[in-house]
C-alpha positions in Angstrom: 24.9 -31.3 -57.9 21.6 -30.9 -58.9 18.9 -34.0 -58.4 17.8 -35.1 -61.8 16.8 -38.6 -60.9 15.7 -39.2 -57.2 13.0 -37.1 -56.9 11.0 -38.1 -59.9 11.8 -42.0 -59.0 10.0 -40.7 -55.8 7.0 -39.2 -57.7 6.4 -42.4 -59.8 6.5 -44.7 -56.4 3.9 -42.0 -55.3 1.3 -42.4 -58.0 1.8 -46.6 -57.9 0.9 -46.5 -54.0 -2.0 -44.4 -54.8 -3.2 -46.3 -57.4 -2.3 -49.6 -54.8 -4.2 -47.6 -52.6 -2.2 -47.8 -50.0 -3.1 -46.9 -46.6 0.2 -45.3 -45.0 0.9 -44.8 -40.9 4.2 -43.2 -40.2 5.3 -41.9 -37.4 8.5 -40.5 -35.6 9.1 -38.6 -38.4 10.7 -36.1 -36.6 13.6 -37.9 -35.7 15.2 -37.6 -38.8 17.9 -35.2 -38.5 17.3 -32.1 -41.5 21.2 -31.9 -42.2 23.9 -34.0 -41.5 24.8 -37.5 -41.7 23.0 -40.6 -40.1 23.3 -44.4 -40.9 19.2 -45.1 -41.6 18.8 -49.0 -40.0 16.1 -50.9 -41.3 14.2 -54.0 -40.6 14.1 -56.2 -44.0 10.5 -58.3 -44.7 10.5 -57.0 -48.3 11.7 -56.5 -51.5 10.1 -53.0 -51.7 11.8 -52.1 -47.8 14.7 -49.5 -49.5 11.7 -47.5 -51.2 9.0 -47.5 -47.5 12.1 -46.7 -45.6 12.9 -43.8 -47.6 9.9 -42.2 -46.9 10.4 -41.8 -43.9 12.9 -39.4 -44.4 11.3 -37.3 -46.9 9.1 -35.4 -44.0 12.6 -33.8 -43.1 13.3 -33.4 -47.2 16.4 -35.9 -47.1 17.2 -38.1 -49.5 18.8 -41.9 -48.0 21.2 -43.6 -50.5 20.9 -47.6 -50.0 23.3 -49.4 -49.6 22.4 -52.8 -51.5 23.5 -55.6 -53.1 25.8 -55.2 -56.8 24.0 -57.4 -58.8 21.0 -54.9 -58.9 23.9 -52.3 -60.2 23.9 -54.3 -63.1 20.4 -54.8 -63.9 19.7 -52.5 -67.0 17.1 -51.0 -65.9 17.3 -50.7 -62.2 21.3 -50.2 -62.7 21.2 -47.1 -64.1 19.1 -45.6 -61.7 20.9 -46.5 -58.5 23.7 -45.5 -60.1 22.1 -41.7 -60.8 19.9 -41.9 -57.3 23.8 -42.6 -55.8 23.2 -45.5 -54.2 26.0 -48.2 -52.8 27.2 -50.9 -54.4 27.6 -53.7 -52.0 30.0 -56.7 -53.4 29.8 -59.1 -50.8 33.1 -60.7 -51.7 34.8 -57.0 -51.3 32.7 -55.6 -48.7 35.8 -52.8 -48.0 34.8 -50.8 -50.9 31.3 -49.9 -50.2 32.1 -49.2 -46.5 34.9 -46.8 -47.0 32.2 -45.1 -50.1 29.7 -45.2 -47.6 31.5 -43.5 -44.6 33.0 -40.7 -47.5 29.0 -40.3 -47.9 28.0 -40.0 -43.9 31.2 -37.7 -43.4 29.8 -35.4 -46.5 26.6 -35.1 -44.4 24.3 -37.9 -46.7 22.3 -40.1 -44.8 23.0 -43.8 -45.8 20.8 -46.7 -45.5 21.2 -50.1 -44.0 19.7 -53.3 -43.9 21.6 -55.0 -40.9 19.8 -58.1 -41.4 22.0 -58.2 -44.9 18.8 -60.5 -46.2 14.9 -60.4 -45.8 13.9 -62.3 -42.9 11.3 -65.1 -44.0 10.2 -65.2 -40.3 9.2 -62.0 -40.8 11.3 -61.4 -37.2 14.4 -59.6 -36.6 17.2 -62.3 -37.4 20.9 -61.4 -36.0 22.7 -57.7 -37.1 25.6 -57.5 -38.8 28.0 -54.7 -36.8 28.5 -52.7 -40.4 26.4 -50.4 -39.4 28.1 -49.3 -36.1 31.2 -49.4 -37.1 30.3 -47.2 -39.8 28.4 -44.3 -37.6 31.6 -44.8 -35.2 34.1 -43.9 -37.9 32.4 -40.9 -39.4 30.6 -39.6 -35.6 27.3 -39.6 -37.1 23.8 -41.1 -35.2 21.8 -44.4 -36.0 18.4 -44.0 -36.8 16.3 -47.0 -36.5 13.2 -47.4 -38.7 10.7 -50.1 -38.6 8.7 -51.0 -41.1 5.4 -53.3 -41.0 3.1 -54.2 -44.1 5.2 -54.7 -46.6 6.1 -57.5 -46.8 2.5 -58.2 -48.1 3.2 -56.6 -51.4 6.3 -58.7 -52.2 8.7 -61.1 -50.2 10.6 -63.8 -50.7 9.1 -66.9 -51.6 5.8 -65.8 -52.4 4.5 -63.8 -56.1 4.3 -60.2 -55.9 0.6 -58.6 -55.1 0.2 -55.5 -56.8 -3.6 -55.4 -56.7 -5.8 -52.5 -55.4 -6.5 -54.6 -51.8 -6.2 -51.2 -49.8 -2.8 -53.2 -47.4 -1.7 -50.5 -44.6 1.7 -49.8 -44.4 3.2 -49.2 -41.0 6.4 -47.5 -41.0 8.0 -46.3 -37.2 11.0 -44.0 -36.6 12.7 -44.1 -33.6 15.2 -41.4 -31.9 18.8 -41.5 -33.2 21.7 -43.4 -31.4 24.5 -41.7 -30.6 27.1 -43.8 -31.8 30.3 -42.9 -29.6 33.6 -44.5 -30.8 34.6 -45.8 -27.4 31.6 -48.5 -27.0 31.9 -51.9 -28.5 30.2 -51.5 -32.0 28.9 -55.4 -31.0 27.5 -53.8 -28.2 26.2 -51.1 -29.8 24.7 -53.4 -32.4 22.8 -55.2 -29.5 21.5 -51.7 -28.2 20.3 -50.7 -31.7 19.1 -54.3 -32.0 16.7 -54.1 -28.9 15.4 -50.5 -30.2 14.4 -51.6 -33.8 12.5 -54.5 -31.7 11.0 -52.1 -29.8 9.6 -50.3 -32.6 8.7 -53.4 -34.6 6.4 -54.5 -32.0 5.0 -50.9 -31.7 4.4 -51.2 -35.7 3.1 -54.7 -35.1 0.6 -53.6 -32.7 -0.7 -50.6 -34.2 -1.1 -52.2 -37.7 -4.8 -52.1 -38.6 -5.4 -55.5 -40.4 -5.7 -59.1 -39.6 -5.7 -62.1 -42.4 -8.5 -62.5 -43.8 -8.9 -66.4 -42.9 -6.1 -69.5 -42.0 -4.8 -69.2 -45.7 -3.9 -65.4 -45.2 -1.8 -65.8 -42.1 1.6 -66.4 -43.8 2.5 -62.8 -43.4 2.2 -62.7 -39.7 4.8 -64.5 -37.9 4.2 -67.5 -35.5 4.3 -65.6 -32.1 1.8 -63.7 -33.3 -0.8 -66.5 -34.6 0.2 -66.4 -38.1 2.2 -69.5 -40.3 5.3 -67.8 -41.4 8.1 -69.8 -40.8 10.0 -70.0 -37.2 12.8 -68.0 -37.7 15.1 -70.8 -37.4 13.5 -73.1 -40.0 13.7 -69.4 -42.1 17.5 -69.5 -42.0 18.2 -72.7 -42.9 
């Protein structure tokens, strides 16, 4: 079935980065697979993370359907279009039907995308993964690919007002190789493993990101460990 919707969502984010002007650095681009399933795992410090983390994927011309919470499903505006971009429906109090939708998807060679974090991380550091993600590349024999993304959280996160100004922010985006995800290893295991790559690439993000605040009362987006005064990932949480 043909793609009404997707692609020109994708043109309209276009023209709003470039008239953000923002300044994009991807790479590992390669990784993506150009057929065939893959469970897309991203790291979540924005509101905006499903749209970055899709690009990544575009290099290889694949389109990644989100899986993501169902109140935005019923939004009128934003619910239509998830629902014609084919997106997943996530109802937390019935997870079973968005996992069994999403492994149909993987096994029908779509590439599906998670945020294992299941919330935005106010620390702006990886908090704990959920195993949904494994256990879904298990069932349907499909790879992880791990995505990091750096930046964004600048534009809009929670607890602070969106900035959609022309301030030139780079946008860091790392893709790292696929994990196999055999059936026979632990998926909490294998969540662990995946874990340790994503922090891998975060830090590679982290240190090849361009910018530094621009004095003591720009340094909420960079987390403690790295001199800035977002919240300890604890005090995050709670």
């Amino acid at each position: 079935m043909a793609e009404l919707v997707y692609p020109p969502v994708i043109g309209a984010a276009r023209t709003l980065f470039k008239a953000l002007d923002l300044r994009f650095d991807i790479a590992g681009t390669e990784h993506v697979p150009q057929r065939g399933g893959a469970v897309l795992v991203s790291n979540h410090i924005g509101y905006l993370d499903f749209v970055f983390a899709g690009l990544a994927a575009r290099p290889a011309k694949r389109l990644v359907r989100f899986m993501a919470k169902e109140s935005v499903f019923r939004h009128k505006v934003s619910g239509p279009l998830m629902r014609a971009m084919k997106h997943i429906p996530v109802d937390r109090a019935a997870g079973m039907d968005a996992y069994r939708h999403a492994v149909t998807a993987l096994r029908g060679g779509e590439i599906v995308g998670v945020f294992p974090e299941a919330t935005i991380s106010q620390s702006f550091t990886l908090k704990q993964f959920k195993s949904g993600a494994a256990r879904m590349a298990q069932e349907a024999g499909v790879p992880l690919l791990p995505v990091a993304l750096w930046g964004t959280q600048r534009l809009w996160t929670k607890g602070r007002k969106r900035d959609f100004g022309r301030n030139h922010f780079p946008i860091t985006i790392r893709v790292g190789e696929p994990l196999a995800a055999p059936k026979e290893t632990s998926a909490v295991k294998l969540t662990e493993t995946l874990r340790g790559r994503m922090q891998e690439l975060l830090e590679a993000a982290q240190a090849a990101y361009p910018a530094k605040p621009r004095g003591p009362e720009d340094s909420w987006w960079l987390p403690a460990h790295l001199g800035g005064t977002a919240p300890a990932p604890n005090a995050a949480s709670a």
